[in-house]
N, C-alpha and C positions, 0 to 999 in steps of 0.2 A: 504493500500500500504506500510506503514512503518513497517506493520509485514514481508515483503515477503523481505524487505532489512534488517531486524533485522536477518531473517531467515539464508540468504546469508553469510553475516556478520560472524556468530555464524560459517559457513560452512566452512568459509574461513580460522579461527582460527584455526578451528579443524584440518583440511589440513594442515597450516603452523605448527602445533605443531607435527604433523606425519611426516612433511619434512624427507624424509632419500636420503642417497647417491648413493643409488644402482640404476643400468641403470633400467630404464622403458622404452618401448616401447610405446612412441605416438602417437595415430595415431586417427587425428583432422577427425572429422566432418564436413569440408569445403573442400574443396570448389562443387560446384554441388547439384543436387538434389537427386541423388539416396546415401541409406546409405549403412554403413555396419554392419555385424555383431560387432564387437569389440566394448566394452568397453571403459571407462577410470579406469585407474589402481586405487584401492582401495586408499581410501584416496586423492587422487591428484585433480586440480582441475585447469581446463584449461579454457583460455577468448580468445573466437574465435571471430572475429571483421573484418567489411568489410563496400565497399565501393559498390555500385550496383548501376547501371543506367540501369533505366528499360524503355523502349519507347513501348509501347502498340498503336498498330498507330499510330497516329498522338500524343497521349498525350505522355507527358513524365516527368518519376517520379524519382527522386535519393533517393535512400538510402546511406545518412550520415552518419549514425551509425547502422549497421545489428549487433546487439550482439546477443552471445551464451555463456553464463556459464553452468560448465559441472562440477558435484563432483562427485566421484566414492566411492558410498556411501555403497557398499559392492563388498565383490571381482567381482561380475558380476553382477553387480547392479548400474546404475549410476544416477541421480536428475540432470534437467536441467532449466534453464530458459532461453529468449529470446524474444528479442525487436528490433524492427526498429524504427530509427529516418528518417521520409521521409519530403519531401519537393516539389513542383510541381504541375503539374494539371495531373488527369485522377484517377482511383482508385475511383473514387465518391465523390472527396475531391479535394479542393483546395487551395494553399498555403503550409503551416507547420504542422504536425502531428505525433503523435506517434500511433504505430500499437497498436494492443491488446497484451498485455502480456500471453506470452507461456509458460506455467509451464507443465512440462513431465518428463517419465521417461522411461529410454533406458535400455533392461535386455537382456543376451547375454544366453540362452539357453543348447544351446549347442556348445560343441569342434567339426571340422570337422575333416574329416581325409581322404585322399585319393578322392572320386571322390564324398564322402558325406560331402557340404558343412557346412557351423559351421552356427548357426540358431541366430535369437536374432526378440525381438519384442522393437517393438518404439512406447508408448503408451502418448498424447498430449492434451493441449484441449488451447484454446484461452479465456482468461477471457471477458465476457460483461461488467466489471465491472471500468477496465483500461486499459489505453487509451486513445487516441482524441475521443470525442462523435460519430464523422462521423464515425470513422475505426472504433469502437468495433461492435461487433454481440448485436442481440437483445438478443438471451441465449447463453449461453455457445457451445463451437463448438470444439467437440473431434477428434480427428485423431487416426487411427489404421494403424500400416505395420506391416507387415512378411519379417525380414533380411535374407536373404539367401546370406551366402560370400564364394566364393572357393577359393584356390590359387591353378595355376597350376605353375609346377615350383617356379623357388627363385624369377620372377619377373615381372611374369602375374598373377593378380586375377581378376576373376569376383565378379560381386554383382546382386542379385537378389532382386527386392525389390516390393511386391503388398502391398493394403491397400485400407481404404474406409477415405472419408472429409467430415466433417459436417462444413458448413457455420453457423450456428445458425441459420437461418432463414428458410431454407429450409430442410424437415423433409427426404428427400430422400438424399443418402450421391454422392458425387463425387467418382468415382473408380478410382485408380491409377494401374498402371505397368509401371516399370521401371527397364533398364538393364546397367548396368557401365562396362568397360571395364578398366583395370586399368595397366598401367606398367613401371616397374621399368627400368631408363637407367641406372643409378650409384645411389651409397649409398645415393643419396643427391637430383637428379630431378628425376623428374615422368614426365607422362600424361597420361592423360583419356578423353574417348570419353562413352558418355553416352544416353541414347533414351529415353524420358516420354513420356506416354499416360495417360490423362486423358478423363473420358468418365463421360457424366452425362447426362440428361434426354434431354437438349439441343443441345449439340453438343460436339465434340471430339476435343481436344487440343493435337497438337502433338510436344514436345519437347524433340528436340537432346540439346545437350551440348559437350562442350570440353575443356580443359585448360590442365596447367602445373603448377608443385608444384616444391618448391622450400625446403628445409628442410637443413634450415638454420645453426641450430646444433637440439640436440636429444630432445629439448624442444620446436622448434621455428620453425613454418613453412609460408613460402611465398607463395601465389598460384592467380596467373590469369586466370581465365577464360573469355566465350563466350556462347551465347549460339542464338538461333533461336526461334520463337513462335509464334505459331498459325496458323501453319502448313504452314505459307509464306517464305519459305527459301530463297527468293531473299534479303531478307534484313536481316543485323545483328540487332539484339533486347535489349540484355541484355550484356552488361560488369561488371565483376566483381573483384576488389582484395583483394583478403581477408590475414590478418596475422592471426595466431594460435597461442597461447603461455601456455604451460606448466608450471603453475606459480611457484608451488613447485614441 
């Protein structure tokens, strides 16, 4: 575990010594589940952070600390990590816990243009190895997506997003689809309304989502969401607010 914070460490340096002045374009991987195509800009190196209260029926579990570090380790190439600190009962765990540690990597493809969206893949996996004993996978458990991002106009984009989830334990994978809708009111708020489906040998999970960003200046974003789960729309499930920060 002390190598993958030496690693970080070493990531972090290299990003502050690259610091430069010129505008970059941020644009966080929070809040929601569906992603996008985009990158983080070469060099730069962003701590996305939240707060998530998740009620799975009757259980209910908070996420403390949801982190995401993101280094943009070539022009369209970016290294990620990520961890939850939860707390609660349900998840197959009781009390205090840290999830498995998410070490991945986000590659952006292709440029779009016109009515050919811009491509990118998100490739993941959950270590067995850290962790709270309860949360980690018995092996290793990879995640595959296909980013599909458009923009129509300066201030609607969609996002397309499919892929396959390995739990570690079970040798057939979870299927995903997922559709975001995303749009801009002024330089500084958004919202998006967004749809998941997930499908596995069991049964079908259907999740909508929705919230509003906040883009606080060109490195620092505010964002609440919502969201619905398991296909019982009578009740709200998930709150989430997450901060973004562009560190250099």
């Amino acid at each position: 575990m002390e190598k993958f914070f030496l690693f970080f460490a070493l990531l972090l340096m290299v990003g502050l010594c690259h610091a430069q002045e010129e505008d970059v374009v941020f644009v966080p991987d929070r809040p929601g589940y569906v992603w996008g195509a985009e990158v983080l800009a070469h060099h730069k190196i962003s701590w996305e952070n939240g707060i998530r209260l998740d009620q799975p029926f009757d259980d209910r579990v908070l996420a403390i600390n949801s982190t995401i570090i993101r280094y943009g380790l070539f022009e369209n190439v970016e290294v990620r990590v990520g961890a939850d600190f939860l707390t609660g009962e349900g998840y197959d765990f009781q009390g205090m816990g840290v999830s498995p540690l998410t070490i991945g990597t986000k590659i952006k493809c292709y440029e779009g243009e016109g009515l050919i969206p811009s491509v990118g893949i998100l490739a993941e996996f959950q270590s067995p190895h850290i962790g709270s004993p309860e949360l980690r996978p018995s092996h290793i458990a990879p995640l595959l997506y296909l980013l599909l991002e458009q923009s129509i106009g300066e201030k609607l984009s969609l996002c397309y997003n499919a892929g396959l989830e390995f739990d570690g334990e079970d040798a057939k994978p979870t299927k995903y689809l997922g559709v975001g809708v995303c749009y801009s009111f002024t330089d500084q708020l958004g919202g998006f309304v967004e749809f998941n489906n997930y499908f596995n040998r069991n049964n079908r999970q259907y999740l909508p989502e929705f919230g509003m960003t906040w883009m606080i200046t060109n490195r620092l974003q505010l964002a609440l969401s919502a969201g619905y789960t398991y296909g019982d729309l009578r009740y709200l499930d998930n709150i989430c607010l997450d901060l973004s920060w562009m560190i250099n």
